[in-house]
C-alpha positions as CSV (number, residue, x, y, z in Angstrom):
1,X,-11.5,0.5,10.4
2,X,-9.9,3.2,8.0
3,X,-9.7,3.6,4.4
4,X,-8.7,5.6,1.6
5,X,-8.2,5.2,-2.4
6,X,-5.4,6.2,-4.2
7,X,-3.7,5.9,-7.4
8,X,-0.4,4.4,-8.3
9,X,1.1,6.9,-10.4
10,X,5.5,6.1,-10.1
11,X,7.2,4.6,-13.5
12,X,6.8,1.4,-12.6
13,X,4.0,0.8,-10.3
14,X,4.4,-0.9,-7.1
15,X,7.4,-3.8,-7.9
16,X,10.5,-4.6,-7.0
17,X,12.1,-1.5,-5.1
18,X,8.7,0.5,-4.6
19,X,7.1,-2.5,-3.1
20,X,9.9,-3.4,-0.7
21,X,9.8,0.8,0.7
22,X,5.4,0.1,0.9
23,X,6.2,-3.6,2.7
24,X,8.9,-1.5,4.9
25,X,6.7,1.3,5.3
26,X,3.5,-1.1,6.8
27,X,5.2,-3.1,9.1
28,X,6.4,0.2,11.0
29,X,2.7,-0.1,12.4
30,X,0.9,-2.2,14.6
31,X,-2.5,-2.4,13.0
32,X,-3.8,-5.3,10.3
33,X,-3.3,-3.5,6.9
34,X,-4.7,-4.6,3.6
35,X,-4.0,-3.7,0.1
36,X,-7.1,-4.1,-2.3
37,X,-7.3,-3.8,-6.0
38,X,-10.8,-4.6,-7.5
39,X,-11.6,-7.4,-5.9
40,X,-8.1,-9.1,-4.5
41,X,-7.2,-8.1,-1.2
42,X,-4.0,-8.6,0.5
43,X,-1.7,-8.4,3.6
44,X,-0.2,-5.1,2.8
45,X,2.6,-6.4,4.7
46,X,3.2,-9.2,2.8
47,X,6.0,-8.4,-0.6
48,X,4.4,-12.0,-2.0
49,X,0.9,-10.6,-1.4
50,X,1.7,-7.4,-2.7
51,X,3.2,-8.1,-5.6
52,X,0.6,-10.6,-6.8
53,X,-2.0,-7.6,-7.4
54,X,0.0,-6.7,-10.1
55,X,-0.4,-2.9,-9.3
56,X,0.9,-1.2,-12.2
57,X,1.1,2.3,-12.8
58,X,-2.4,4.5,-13.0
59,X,-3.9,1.6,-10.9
60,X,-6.2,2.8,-7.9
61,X,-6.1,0.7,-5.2
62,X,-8.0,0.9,-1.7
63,X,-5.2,0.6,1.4
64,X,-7.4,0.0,4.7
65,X,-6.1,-0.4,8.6
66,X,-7.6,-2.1,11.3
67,X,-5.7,-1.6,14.9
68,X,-4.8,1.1,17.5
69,X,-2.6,3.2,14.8
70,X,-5.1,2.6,12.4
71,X,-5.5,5.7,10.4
72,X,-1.9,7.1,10.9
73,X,-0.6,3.9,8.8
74,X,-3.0,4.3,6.0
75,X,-2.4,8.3,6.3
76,X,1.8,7.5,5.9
77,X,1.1,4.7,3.1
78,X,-0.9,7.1,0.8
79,X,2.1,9.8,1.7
80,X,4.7,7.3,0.5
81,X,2.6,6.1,-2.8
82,X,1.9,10.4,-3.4
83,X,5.2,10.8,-2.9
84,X,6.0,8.1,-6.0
85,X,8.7,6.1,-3.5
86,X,10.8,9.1,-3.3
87,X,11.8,8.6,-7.5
């Protein structure tokens, strides 16, 4: 298993249009990939899941991988959230 903390920082957290590029982003990999904010975690390739945390901007949240491409989908996640979705 893999694992790394980051924080949320885009305008609007991770709804709508940010969410649907993270939901995207995860299911390019094979690996089982959670999404956990304090103590809710979630199928990171879920939208439903996702968006129930509620992740709002400034929000650190733990993004872990379990599977053969394990650390290179938790390594591309935290790239896109860095990245603020590209706004």
């Amino acid at each position: 298993m893999f694992s790394k903390e980051i924080t949320v920082n885009n305008q609007v957290g991770l709804y709508a249009r940010p969410a649907t590029f993270f939901i995207q982003k995860a299911n390019e990999y094979k690996s089982t990939i959670m999404v956990e904010k304090e103590e809710r975690k979630v199928n990171a390739k879920s939208l439903l899941g996702v968006l129930s945390l509620g992740i709002t901007r400034g929000t650190a949240i733990t993004i872990s991988a379990e599977g053969a491409d394990e650390e290179e989908a938790v390594n591309a996640l935290c790239d896109l959230i860095a990245s603020n979705f590209g706004e």
